[in-house]
C-alpha positions, 0 to 999 in steps of 0.5 A: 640580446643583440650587442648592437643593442644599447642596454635599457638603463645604463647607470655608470658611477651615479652619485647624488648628495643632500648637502653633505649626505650622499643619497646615491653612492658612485651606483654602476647599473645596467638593465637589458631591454625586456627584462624585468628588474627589482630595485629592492632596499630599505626605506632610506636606501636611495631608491627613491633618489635613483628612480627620480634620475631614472625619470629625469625628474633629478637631473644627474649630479656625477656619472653617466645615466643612458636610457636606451642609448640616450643621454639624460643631460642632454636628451631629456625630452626624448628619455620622457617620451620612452618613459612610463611612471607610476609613482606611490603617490596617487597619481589620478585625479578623483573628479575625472572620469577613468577615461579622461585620466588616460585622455590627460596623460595621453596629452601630456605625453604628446600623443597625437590628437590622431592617435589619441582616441585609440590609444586611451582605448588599448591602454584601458582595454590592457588593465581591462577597464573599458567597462568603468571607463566612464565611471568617476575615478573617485569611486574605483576600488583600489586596484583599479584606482592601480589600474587606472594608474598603469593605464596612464603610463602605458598610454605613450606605449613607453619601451621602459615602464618603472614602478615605485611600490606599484601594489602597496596597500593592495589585497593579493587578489588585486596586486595578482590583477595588477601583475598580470596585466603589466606582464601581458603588455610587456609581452606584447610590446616588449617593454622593460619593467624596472620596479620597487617593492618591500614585497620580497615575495613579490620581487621574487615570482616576478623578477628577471634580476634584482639589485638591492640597495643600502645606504645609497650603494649597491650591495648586491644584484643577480637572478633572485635564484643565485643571490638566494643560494649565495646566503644559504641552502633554502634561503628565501629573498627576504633572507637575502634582503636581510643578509644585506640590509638589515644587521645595521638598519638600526643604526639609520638616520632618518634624515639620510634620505630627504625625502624619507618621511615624506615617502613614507607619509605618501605611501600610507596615504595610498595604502589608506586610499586603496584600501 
């Protein structure tokens, strides 16, 4: 990487409190443009809270926040325009054609009226869906409702992509269609990929680095490859995930991440949809 350079996401001693919670806990982290990166952590970790910074969703309570080299408090508008998301909450609309999805989203993320004709097409082609374009997005499976999904965020052609549990309740066939075709359009355009995921597995095959998260801090980050020897010989991701998390997860308030429950209901109700 050049050092010319500015990194993707440049996280330096974020903090984010609920009231006298502390969701985000003085968080220093940085990703390099083209890379992809794991957020991993259990439920409460404050993964949710550091996505929606990310996203400019939350605005930033203390410490600095850069997504290549812009200011989140100040430009939040242009941030946006280099961002695609795909939340765990279902994010399409059931009663609008596949095509009138992306047209929706290409709107919102101001795409030219010019431009906007092809760039719902490529985007479509990407997550190869031209064929069901036309279709209502109600009758999609699963993995094309996902599908469907990333198609909506790539069609801006954003240079950071984040995902928040982009495959929950999909069979591995689909998150395998899913996977590949996030990863031939990072290829082609060199997008940053920053994605949550409790699939351990998953993190690991895919993932440059992962950053692990616990009670709001960051407990570990590194190639999956060196966190794994660093627990033990032959040790798997799960095994780091546990190492880091898990001998106190019993002790977690489920109140200490505000949006805990609601996340949790969100994600069964995809998981139910996509099924």
């Amino acid at each position: 990487m050049s050092a010319s350079l500015p990194m993707a996401v440049d996280c330096r001693h974020l903090t984010y409190r609920y009231g006298q919670f502390t969701a985000v806990d003085d968080l220093t982290l940085h990703v390099r443009p083209g890379e992809t990166m794991g957020l991993l952590g259990p439920n409460g970790a404050g993964k949710t809270t550091l996505v929606r910074m990310l996203t400019t969703l939350t605005p930033v309570q203390q410490g600095e926040l850069r997504i290549f080299g812009l200011d989140s408090r100040r430009q939040t508008i242009d941030i946006r325009s280099n961002i695609g998301y795909v939340p765990q909450q279902l994010s399409i609309e059931s009663a609008l054609t596949g095509r009138q999805n992306v047209e929706w989203f290409a709107r919102l993320y101001s795409v030219s009226r010019a431009e906007r004709a092809d760039r719902v097409e490529q985007a479509l082609a990407a997550m190869e869906l031209l064929d069901v374009a036309d279709r209502l997005a109600g009758t999609y499976s699963g993995g094309m409702v996902r599908r469907l999904e990333v198609a909506q965020a790539l069609v801006n052609r954003p240079s950071l992509l984040v995902l928040d549990e982009p495959t929950v309740g999909l069979d591995p066939i689909a998150r395998d269609g899913v996977w590949t075709q996030v990863q031939n359009m990072q290829a082609q355009f060199g997008m940053t990929v920053l994605l949550t995921t409790h699939y351990m597995e998953e993190a690991d095959a895919l993932c440059d680095r992962v950053a692990l998260m616990h009670r709001g801090v960051l407990r570990a980050v590194g190639t999956p490859a060196d966190l794994k020897s660093k627990v033990s010989p032959g040790a798997t991701l799960e095994d780091v995930f546990r190492h880091y998390a898990a001998s106190d997860l019993s002790d977690d308030d489920d109140s200490s991440d505000s949006s805990g429950f609601r996340e949790i209901r969100s994600s069964r109700r995809v998981a139910s949809r996509a099924s």
